[in-house]
Structures are given as C-alpha cells and as structure tokens.
LUMTORPA-681216 format. One record per residue (C-alpha): x, y, z; residue in one letter. Coordinates in steps of 0.02 Angstrom, whole numbers, padded with zeros to 5 digits, always signed. Layout:
LUMTORPA-681216
XYZA...
//
This chain:
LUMTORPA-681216
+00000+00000+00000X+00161+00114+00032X+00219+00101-00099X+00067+00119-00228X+00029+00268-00133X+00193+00335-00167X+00191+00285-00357X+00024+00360-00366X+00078+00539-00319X+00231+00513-00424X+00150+00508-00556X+00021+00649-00533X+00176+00770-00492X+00247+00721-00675X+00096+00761-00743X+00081+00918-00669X+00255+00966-00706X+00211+00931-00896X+00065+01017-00923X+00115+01150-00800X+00134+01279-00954X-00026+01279-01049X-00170+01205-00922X-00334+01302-00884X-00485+01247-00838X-00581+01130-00940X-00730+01150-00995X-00869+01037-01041X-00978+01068-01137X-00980+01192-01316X-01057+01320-01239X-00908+01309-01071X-01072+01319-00957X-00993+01179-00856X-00799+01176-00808X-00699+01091-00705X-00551+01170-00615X-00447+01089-00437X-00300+01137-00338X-00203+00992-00294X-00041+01030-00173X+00077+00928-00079X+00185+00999+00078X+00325+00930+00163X+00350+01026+00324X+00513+00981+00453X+00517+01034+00641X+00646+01180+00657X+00631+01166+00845X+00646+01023+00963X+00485+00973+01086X+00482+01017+01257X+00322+01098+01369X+00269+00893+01412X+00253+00863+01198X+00200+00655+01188X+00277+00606+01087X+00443+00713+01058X+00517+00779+00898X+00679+00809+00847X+00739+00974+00752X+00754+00900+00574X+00617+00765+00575X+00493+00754+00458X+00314+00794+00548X+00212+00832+00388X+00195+00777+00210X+00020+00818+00164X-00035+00780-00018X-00216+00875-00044X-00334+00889-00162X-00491+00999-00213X-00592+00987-00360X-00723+01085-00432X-00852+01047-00541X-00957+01218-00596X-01112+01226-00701X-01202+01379-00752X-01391+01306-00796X-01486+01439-00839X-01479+01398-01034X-01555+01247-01009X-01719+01334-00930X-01761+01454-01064X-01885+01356-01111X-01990+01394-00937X-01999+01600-00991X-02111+01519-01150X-02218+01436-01023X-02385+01516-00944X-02430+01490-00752X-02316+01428-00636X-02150+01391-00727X-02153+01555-00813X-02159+01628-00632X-02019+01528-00560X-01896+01536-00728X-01749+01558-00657X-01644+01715-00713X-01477+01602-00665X-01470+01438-00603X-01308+01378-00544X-01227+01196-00477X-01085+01180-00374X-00987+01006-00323X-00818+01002-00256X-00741+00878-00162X-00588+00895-00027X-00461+00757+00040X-00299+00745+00071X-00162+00604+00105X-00024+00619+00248X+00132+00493+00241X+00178+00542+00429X+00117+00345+00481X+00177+00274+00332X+00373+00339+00302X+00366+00481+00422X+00445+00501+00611X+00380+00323+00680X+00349+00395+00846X+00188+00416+00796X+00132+00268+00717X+00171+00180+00861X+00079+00302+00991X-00053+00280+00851X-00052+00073+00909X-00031+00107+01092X-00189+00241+01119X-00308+00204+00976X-00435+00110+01098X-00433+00261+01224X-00539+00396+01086X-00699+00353+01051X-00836+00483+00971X-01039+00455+01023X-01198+00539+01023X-01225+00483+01207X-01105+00412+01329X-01254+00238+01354X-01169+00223+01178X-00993+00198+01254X-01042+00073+01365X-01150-00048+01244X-01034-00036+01116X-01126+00079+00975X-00987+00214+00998X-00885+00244+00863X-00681+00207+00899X-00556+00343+00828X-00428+00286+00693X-00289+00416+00700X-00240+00378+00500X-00427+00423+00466X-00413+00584+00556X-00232+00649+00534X-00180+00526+00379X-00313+00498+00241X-00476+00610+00226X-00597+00627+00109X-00751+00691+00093X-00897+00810-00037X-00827+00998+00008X-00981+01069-00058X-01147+01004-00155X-01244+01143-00185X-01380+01229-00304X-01405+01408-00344X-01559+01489-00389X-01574+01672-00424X-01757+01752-00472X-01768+01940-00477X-01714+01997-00296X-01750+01835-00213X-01588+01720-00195X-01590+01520-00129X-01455+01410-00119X-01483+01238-00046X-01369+01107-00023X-01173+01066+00079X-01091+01253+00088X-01008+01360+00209X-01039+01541+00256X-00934+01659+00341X-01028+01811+00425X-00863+01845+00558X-00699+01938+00507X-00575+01780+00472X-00401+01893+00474X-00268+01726+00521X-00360+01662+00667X-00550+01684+00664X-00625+01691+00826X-00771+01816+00768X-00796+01682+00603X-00911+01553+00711X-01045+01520+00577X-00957+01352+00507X-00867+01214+00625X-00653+01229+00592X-00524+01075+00561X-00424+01084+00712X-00318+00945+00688X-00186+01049+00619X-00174+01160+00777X-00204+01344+00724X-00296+01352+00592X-00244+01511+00474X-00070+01461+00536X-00037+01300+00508X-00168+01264+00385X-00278+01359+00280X-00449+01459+00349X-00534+01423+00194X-00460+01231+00183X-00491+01210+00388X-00676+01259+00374X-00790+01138+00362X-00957+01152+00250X-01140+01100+00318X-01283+01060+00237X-01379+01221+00233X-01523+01293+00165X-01461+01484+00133X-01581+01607+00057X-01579+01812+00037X-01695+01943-00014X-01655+02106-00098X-01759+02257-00003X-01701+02399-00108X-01592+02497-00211X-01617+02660-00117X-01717+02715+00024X-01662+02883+00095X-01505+02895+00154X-01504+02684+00137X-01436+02600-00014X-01424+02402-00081X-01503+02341+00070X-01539+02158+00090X-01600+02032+00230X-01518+01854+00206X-01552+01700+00333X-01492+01499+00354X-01548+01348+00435X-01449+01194+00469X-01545+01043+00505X-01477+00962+00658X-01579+00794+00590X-01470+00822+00437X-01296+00882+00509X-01230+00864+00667X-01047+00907+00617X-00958+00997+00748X-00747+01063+00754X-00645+00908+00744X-00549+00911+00898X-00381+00859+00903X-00314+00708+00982X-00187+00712+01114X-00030+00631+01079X-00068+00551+00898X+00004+00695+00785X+00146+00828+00776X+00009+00946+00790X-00081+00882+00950X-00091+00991+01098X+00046+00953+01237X-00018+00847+01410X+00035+00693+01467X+00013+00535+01384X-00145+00421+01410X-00069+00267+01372X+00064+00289+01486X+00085+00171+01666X+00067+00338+01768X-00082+00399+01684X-00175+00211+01712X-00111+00207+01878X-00196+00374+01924X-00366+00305+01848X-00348+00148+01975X-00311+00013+01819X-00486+00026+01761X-00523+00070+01557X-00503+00245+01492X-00604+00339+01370X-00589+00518+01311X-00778+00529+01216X-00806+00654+01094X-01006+00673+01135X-01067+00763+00973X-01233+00827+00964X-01375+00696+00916X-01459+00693+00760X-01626+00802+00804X-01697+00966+00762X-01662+01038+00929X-01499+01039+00887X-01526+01125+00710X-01425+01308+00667X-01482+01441+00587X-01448+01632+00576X-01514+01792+00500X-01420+01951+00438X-01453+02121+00359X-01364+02234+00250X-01364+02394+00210X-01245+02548+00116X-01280+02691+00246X-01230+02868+00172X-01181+02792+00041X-00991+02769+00140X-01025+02638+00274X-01091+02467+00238X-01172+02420+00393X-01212+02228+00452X-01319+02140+00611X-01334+01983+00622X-01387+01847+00739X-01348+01656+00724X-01334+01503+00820X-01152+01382+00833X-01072+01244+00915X-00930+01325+00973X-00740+01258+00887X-00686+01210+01046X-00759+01123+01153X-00757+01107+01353X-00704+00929+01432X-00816+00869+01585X-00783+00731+01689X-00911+00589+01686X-00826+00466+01816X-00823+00300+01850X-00944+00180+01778X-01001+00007+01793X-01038-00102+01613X-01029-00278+01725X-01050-00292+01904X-00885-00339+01961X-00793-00272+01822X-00661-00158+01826X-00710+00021+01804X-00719+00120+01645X-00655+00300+01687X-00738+00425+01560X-00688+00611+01508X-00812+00704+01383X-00793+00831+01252X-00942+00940+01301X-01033+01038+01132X-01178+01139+01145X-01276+01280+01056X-01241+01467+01094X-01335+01619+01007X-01216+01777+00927X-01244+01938+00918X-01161+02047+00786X-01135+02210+00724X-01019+02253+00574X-00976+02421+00507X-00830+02467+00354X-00781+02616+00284X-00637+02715+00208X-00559+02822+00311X-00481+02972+00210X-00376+03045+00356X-00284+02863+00358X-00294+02850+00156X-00356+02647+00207X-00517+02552+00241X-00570+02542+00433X-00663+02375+00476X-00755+02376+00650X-00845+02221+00706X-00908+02160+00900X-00986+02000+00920X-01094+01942+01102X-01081+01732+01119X-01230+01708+01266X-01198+01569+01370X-01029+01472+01305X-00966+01325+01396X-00833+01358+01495X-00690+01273+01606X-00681+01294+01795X-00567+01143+01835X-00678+01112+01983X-00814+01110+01906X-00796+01018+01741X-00667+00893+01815X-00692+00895+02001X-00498+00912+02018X-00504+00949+02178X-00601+00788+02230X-00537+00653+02127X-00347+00719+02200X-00426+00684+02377X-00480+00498+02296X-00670+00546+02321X-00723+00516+02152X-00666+00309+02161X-00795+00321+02328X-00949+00347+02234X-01077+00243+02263X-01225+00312+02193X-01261+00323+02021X-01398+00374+01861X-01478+00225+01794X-01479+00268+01613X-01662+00196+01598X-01758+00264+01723X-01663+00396+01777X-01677+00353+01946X-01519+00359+02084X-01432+00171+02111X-01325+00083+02172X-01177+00081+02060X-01136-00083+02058X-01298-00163+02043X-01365-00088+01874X-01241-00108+01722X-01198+00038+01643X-01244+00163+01791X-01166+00335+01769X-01107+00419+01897X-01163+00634+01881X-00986+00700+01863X-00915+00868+01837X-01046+01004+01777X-01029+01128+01644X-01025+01299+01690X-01053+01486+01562X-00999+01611+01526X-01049+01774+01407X-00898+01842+01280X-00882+02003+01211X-00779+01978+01059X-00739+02126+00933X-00598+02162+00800X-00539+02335+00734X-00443+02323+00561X-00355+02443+00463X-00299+02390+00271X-00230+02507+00136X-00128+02486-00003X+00057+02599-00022X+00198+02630-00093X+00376+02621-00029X+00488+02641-00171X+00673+02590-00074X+00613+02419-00060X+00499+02391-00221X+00512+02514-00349X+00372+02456-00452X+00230+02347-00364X+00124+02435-00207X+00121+02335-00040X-00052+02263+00050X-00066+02293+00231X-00198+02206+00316X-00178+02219+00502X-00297+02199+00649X-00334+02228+00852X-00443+02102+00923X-00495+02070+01081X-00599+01955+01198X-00706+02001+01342X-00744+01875+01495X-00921+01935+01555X-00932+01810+01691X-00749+01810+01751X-00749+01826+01966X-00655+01781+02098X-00799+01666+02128X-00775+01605+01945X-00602+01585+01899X-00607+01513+01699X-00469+01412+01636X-00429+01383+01470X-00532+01227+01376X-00437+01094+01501X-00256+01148+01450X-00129+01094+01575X+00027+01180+01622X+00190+01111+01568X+00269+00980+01725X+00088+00981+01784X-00038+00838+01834X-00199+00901+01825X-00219+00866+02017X-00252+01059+02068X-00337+01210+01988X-00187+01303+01964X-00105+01170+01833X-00238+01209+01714X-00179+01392+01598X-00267+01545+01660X-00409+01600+01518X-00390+01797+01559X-00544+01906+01580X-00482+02014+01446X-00366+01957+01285X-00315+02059+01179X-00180+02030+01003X-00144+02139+00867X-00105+02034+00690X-00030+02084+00548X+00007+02048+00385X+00104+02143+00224X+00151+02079+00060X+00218+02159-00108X+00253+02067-00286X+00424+02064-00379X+00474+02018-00558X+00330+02053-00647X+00221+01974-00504X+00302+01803-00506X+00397+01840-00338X+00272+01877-00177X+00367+01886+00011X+00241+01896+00155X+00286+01905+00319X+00116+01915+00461X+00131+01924+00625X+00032+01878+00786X+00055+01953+00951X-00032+01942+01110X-00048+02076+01258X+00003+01906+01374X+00186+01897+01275X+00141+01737+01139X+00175+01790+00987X+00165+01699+00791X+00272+01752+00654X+00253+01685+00470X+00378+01739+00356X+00287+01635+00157X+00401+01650-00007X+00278+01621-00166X+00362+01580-00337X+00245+01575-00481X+00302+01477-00613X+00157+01483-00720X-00046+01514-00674X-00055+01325-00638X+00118+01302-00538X+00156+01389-00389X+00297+01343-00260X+00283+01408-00066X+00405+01411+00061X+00347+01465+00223X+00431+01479+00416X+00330+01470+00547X+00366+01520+00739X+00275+01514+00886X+00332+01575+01048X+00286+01689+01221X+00171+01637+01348X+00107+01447+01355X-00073+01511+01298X-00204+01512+01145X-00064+01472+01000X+00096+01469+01134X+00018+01290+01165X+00118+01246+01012X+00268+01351+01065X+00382+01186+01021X+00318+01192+00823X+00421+01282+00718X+00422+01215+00562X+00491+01240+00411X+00391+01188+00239X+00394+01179+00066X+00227+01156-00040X+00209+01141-00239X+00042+01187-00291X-00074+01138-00460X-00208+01236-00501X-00334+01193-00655X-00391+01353-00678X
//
C-alpha cells in the first residue's frame, strides 16, 4: 500500500510538471457552461525546533512531521440555458424561470505519509492509544458498544469527503441556495474567533497558521436564502436581509478536535497510554468521548443578517446566528459500571452545545488614514466554559473521592442506584459551567507605496486589534482555558490548568508586495498577544506559471504557554508545490 501510494503521487507530480505551461480549466460542454477546475498541493514541512512543554511524543529538530498531499476539485455549471424554455411557459413555470441557475460540487481530501514513512513515533503512539478515543452521540453508547472508535490515519492521515454540493437559484431579488456550503458572517483575518458560523479543522493546531482558513472550514448542509429590499431608500442604499438553517436531523458536524498525543500537531499533556496515567485512573479502562450533538432538530443552526450601504460610505451589518462553538469544554463523567464486578471504565467528555451571537459590522474608508477601517463586535450568550472544579472535580478526585462513589444514574429510568448493581450506571460528574464573551476586531488595510524596497509593485497591509471580553470572570468564577494543563503539571489542582484571562487582547498583521513582474510575492504576518505569545510567518511564493506555484513558508511560535503558545515547540519549516486547473 506504501508504496502504490507513493507511485500514485509520483505520477500525478509528473503530470503536473508537464502540463504545467498551458493548463486552464476545462470546460465541458460547447457552450463552457460547465468547467472543471482543482488545486491539488503537496507539503513537506520539518520541525525547526525540538519538543519540550510535556510534547507526547517528542520531535527532533530535522524530523519530518508533515507531508500532506491534498486535493480539491471543482465541478461548476451555469444552468440557466437549459431553462429558457420555462420564460415560454404560462402559469407557474413562467413565474419561477430562473434568471440564473447555478450547480456547485467540489470535493476535498488529502493524504499524509507521517504513519507510513514519516517520524515512527507516531505510528506507534497511534497502536498504543487508539482504543482510548472514542466519538458518540451519548455516553449509554460507550458502554453498549454503539460508539464509534477513533482511527488516528482516518483523522490525521487519509480524509476525504464532498466539500460542497450545492444549487443556486437566483429570481429577480429573491436568492436560494440549498445544499453542503459554508458561510462566513465573522472577520477571518489569520485566526477567526469572530468567524463562528461554520465548525473549523483543528487537527492541524491553528488554523490560518498552520493550515488554511478556507481549507480548515468545514461546509454544512444548509439551506441559505436572501432577499433584496431595495436599491435606495433615503439615506439607505443596496439593502438586503439574508437567513440559514442547518438541520440538526441532517448535520450534526461539529470542530474536529484534536487528539492528544497522535500527531505533531496535538496539543501538549501527558500521555494516556502511559503506566502513570493508568495508575492514576486505579487500572480501570479509559475513554476520552467526543459526545457530538445527536441527530434532532433541537440541535438545528440557523442565523439571520441584514445589509445595508448607509450614506452611501459605510456598509453596515447585524446579524444573529446560532453555533457549536470550535472548541469544546471537557467534563468529567466518572467511573462507571458495564458488568458488576468489572473493573471500572473512567470517562472524560468533550462537552458541545448551542450558543446564540450577536453581531454588528460596520466598514468604511477612512480618508484621514488613506485605508479602509473595519469595526466588528460580536456577544456569544452562554458558552461552555472550564472551571477545573467544576468540569473535572480536580479537587475531589486528587482527595480519591471520586473512586468512593456509590451512587449512580440509571440510564433507563433515571432514577439514583447503586452503582454496582445496574450495568452501565453513570455516575453525575463534573458540571458545565457559562460564561458570556464580548468579542470585537478593529482592522485597518490600505494599499502603499515604498519605493526603497519595491520600486514598481504597491504593498497590502492588512492588520488587525482584536480582543476578547470574559463577562462572567470573578473571583468566585475563575475560567481556565478549555482543560489545557501547564507544562510539568498533573492536573491534580486548579492552578495546573492555563489561566483563560478576563480580557485578551492581540494585534495581527500581515504585508506583502510582488516582484518580477508578479512572479515573486514575500509575506511576512505576525501575531502578538498583550500576554507575550507571539506567531510570526515569514511565506516565499514563486509563480512559475498560473497552474504552478511553489511556497516556502517559516513558521514560529513562541511567548506565553497560551491560545497558540500551546504549540510554542512547532516551528516548522515547509515547502509546498501547488497545481491549479484554472
């Protein structure tokens, strides 16, 4: 398998070298209403940096952690010649004849040698922890056996999967579009924290550092329509009302959270499958259960937005929408019983549940600053959060009180029991407690022109200062950050787990210019938080042709052991070739 899979891309990178000159998109049909374009990559990224800050398992400067090989086709059709026929019609298809009707399918996978010929420390933590992830609608599921077991290579090494499935219809000021898509209502400058509409990839760490936004966010099937108001109404112009709705029957997807331990990009901890770990959890089984939401309409999302050009100067948004937040909150569900006299399965959940936003938008150019001003604030009501007493009962499982309990939920009835008498009996566990975020961004972009460094070619300056407001932040309720330990920590007191501040604030920024001719682009962006971590990207694009482009990009992350500083030990260096059909 190796080595066909090796072959295989062998031969797609000659291909691509060969036809790297002349290739555009093809099209399909005579009238090229139907074309079919892809970008196809593959990256080879080596650590620059050696793992400390309790990494499982550790990497060497020089090892290979990454050689991702991805693909994304696109199949477009433009079907509005093929209803003409409707506008000859009288009654009802006349009416509806669309004025465009447009299909959209494009698919998205991607194949990572890292188990295969990579740095074999992580196959092998692959075979020593793949019993202890599981994923389940309801933790009854764990214990009967209908849970689903996580294969690493399925997560981090081979995915696949329809991107987007989607049809367009467009009739005079009315606009629907039903099928797989994503939508993106939040500002999504690097790392998106006000972009909350679609679940995110997380598997890759960071995503807008080490990955892609637009690659790292994941489509849902949605039913997306808008309405044009007007043109012009007093001092209002091109004002429209759009809305969505997500059937949780239909999609359930949520952010896919990370594994520890299993990748180069997992978040640091201790290791699971280690004797220490077991011997903490008294030698029973361990699970860490992603519980996703179940498949009903109570757990559907949906959202509603209007638009207007105020003044003619200031396109003004507000919006409100429902998510499952990217990252979850762990809670502790105990010890439980599937066999009397068995030994005891010991159970940690990934906690997702629904929380309504708030948001207002407003962007402008600002003549004093010659540059556009964006302004946008965003209210999340109610978001899990992570008091380590509370989700995890630290406090009481260090003083052994959680192996003493005796009464338990039978999953039935409901009812309190003895634990040992009724199998599968859950015992309550941690709780999950909220909290309300204030979340806004204030961005500045312009284009300029500094001749001593490029004579010819303007530079783009896109930077930002975002922030993060704790509503619910007291000495009463001290929030930690999503179950993150401390490096040389054990999770046995509240004060191993990272402080989540009331207030976070980081500026990013990003600048880029082209050389010879526009074949040549340097961009360096930066990340830096009021708390010290700070993320600097310095990418080198060469563009061969329109089809072929080669990246190089350095990343470094560094600072405070918070938000991105988790992954303070990840500097990597990478190389990427890139095909587009285009």
């Amino acid at each position: 398998m190796k080595v066909a899979r090796c072959r295989w891309w062998a031969l797609v990178a000659a291909i691509v070298f060969s036809i790297a000159k002349t290739a555009t998109a093809i099209y399909l049909d005579e009238g090229q209403s139907i074309s079919l374009r892809a970008r196809v990559y593959t990256q080879a990224a080596i650590r620059a940096e050696g793992s400390y800050d309790d990494t499982t398992p550790s990497v060497k400067v020089g090892q290979l952690v990454q050689h991702r090989n991805f693909f994304n086709p696109e199949l477009e059709a433009k079907l509005s010649s093929y209803t003409t026929w409707m506008r000859d019609q009288r009654g009802l298809l006349r009416v509806i004849a669309p004025d465009s009707l447009d299909f959209r399918l494009a698919a998205w996978g991607f194949y990572d040698g890292i188990y295969d010929y990579g740095t074999q420390q992580f196959d092998q933590q692959r075979h020593k922890t793949r019993a202890i992830f599981t994923q389940a609608t309801s933790l009854e599921d764990v214990l009967t056996g209908n849970d689903e077991r996580e294969n690493p290579r399925e997560i981090y090494g081979d995915q696949r999967r329809v991107n987007e499935l989607y049809l367009s219809y467009t009739k005079g000021p009315l606009f629907i579009r039903f099928g797989k898509q994503a939508i993106s209502w939040g500002e999504s400058d690097t790392i998106a924290i006000l972009d909350q509409n679609n679940p995110f990839d997380l598997t890759l760490a960071v995503p807008g550092v080490f990955e892609d936004l637009d690659e790292a966010r994941i489509p849902l099937w949605t039913l997306r329509t808008s309405y044009a108001l007007f043109n012009a109404l007093g001092p209002l112009s091109s004002g429209f009302v759009e809305a969505y709705w997500v059937p949780g029957d239909i999609d359930n997807t949520t952010a896919t959270v990370p594994l520890a331990t299993l990748s180069p990009y997992s978040p640091p901890g201790p290791d699971p499958a280690s004797p220490e770990f077991q011997l903490l959890i008294r030698n029973g089984s361990f699970f860490v259960v992603d519980h996703v939401p179940s498949h009903s309409m109570g757990n559907s999302r949906w959202g509603v937005r209007t638009q207007a050009l105020v003044a003619r100067d200031y396109t003004v948004s507000a919006w409100i929408y429902t998510t499952f937040p990217n990252s979850p909150v762990p809670r502790i569900v105990g010890l439980s019983y599937a066999f009397r006299g068995a030994p005891p399965t010991f159970m940690v959940e990934t906690v997702h549940q629904l929380v309504p936003v708030i948001g207002l938008s407003n962007t402008f150019f600002f003549e004093p600053l010659n540059g556009i001003l964006r302004m946008e604030a965003e209210y999340f009501n109610r978001e899990p959060g992570f008091i380590p007493d509370k989700n995890l009962l630290v406090s009481e499982l260090a003083g052994g009180q959680i192996g003493k309990i005796t009464r338990c939920t039978d999953p039935k009835t409901g009812r309190q029991v003895d634990c040992s008498r009724v199998p599968g009996a859950l015992p309550q566990g941690g709780t999950v407690p909220h909290a309300d975020f204030l979340r806004w961004e204030v961005g500045y972009d312009r284009f300029f022109f500094f001749r001593p460094l490029n004579p010819t070619n303007s530079f783009t300056w896109v930077t930002a200062f975002v922030g993060s407001y704790n509503l619910d932040e007291t000495s009463n309720k001290d929030f930690r950050q999503a179950g993150q330990l401390k490096p040389g920590t054990s999770g046995q007191s509240p004060d191993d787990y990272v402080q989540l501040p009331k207030v976070d604030m980081f500026v990013q920024s990003h600048i880029s210019s082209d050389y010879m001719h526009g074949r040549l682009t340097p961009t360096l962006t930066g990340i830096f938080y009021a708390l010290g971590t700070f993320v600097v990207e310095a990418q080198l694009t060469y563009r061969w042709s329109d089809s072929l482009i080669f990246d190089t990009y350095y990343t470094t992350i560094g600072g405070a052991f918070s938000g991105p500083g988790f992954f303070r030990d990840r500097d990597q260096v990478a190389l990427r070739a890139t095909y587009q059909l285009n």
